[in-house]
C-alpha positions in Angstrom: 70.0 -6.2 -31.6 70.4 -9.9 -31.4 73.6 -10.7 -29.5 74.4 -14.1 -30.9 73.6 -13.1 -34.1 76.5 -10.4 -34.2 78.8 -13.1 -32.8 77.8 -15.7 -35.1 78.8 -12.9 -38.1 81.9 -11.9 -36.5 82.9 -15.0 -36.6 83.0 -15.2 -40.3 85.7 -13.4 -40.6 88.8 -14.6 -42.2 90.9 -13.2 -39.0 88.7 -15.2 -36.5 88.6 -18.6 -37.8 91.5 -19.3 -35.8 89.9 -18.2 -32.8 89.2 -20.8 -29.6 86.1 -19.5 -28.4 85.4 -19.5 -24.3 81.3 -20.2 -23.5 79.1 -17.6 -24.4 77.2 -15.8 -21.8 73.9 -13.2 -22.3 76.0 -10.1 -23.2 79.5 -10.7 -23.2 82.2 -13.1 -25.6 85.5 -13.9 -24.9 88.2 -16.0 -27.4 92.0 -16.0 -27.7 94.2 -16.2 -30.7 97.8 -18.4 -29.8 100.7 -16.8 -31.2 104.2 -17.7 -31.2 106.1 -15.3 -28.1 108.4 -12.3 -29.2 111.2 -10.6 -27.6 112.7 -7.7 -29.9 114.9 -4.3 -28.8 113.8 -1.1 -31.1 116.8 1.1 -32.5 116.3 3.5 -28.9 117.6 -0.3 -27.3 114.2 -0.4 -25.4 113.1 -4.4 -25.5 109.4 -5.4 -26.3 108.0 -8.7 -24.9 105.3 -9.6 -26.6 102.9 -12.4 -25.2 101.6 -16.0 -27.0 97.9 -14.3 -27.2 95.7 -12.3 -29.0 92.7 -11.9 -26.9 89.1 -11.0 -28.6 86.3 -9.2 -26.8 82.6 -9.0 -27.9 80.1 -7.0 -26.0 77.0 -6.2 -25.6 76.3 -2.5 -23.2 72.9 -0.7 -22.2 71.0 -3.4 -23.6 67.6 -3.1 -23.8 68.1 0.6 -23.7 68.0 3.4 -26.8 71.4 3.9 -26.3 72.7 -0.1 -26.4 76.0 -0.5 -28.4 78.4 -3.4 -29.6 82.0 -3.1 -29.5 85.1 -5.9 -29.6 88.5 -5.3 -28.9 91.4 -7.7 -30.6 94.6 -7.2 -28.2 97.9 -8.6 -27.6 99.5 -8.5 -23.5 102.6 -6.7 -24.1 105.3 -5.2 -21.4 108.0 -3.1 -22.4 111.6 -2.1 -20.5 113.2 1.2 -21.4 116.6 0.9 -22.1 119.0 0.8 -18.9 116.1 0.7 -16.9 115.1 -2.8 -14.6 111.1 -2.7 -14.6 108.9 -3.2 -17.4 105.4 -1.8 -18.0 102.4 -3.1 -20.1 101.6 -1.4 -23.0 99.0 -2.2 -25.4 100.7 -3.8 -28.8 98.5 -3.9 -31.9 95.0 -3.6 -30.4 92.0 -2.8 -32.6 87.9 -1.5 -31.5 84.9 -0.9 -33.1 81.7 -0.7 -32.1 78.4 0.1 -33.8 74.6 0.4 -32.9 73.5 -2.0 -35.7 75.2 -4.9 -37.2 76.2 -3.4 -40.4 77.9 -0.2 -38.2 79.8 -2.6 -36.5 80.5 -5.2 -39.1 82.0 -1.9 -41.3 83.6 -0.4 -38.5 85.8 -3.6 -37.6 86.5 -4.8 -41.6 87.6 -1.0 -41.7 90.1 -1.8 -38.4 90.8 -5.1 -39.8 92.1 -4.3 -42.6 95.5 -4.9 -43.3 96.0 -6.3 -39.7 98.5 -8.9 -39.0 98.8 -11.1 -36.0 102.5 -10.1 -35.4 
């Protein structure tokens, strides 16, 4: 499976044409999505702090093998405090994967994810 051409297709995508895109190396893609920063307390008073980025991950594992697979991950740094409570912990807000052997596994797996997904 040709690396660059799986990146070059998820790029397409509506979602990630807002994307700043680090260098690409052999195997592995990294971009970022700025957001604006939120702070918001659930109805159990427990606050959410959610970072300024969405971070995108693209890549390629056992490749060159039978086995070699594609996956990208779309997350958001988050920490959380429980109410009363003075630490905060990271939690994962919003995050998507999908991975596929071929380009059209993956390219369905992630418009499945995808849809309906907001950059909150």
């Amino acid at each position: 499976m040709d690396f660059k051409k799986v990146v070059s297709e998820i790029q397409t995508l509506p979602l990630f044409e807002q994307v700043m895109w680090a260098k690409q190396k052999v195997d592995t893609q990294f971009g970022c999505i700025d957001v604006p920063t939120r702070t918001f307390k659930d109805s159990g008073k427990n606050e959410y702090m959610l970072g300024g980025t969405y971070n995108i991950f693209i890549a390629h594992v056992y490749q060159g093998q039978a086995k070699d697979f594609i996956y990208v991950t779309i997350e958001r740094p988050s920490r959380r405090r429980n109410y009363r409570c003075s630490q905060s912990y990271r939690i994962d807000w919003n995050k998507r994967y999908a991975s596929g052997n071929t380009i059209e596994k993956l390219m369905t797996n992630l418009k499945k994810e995808l849809k309906g997904y907001e950059l909150l």
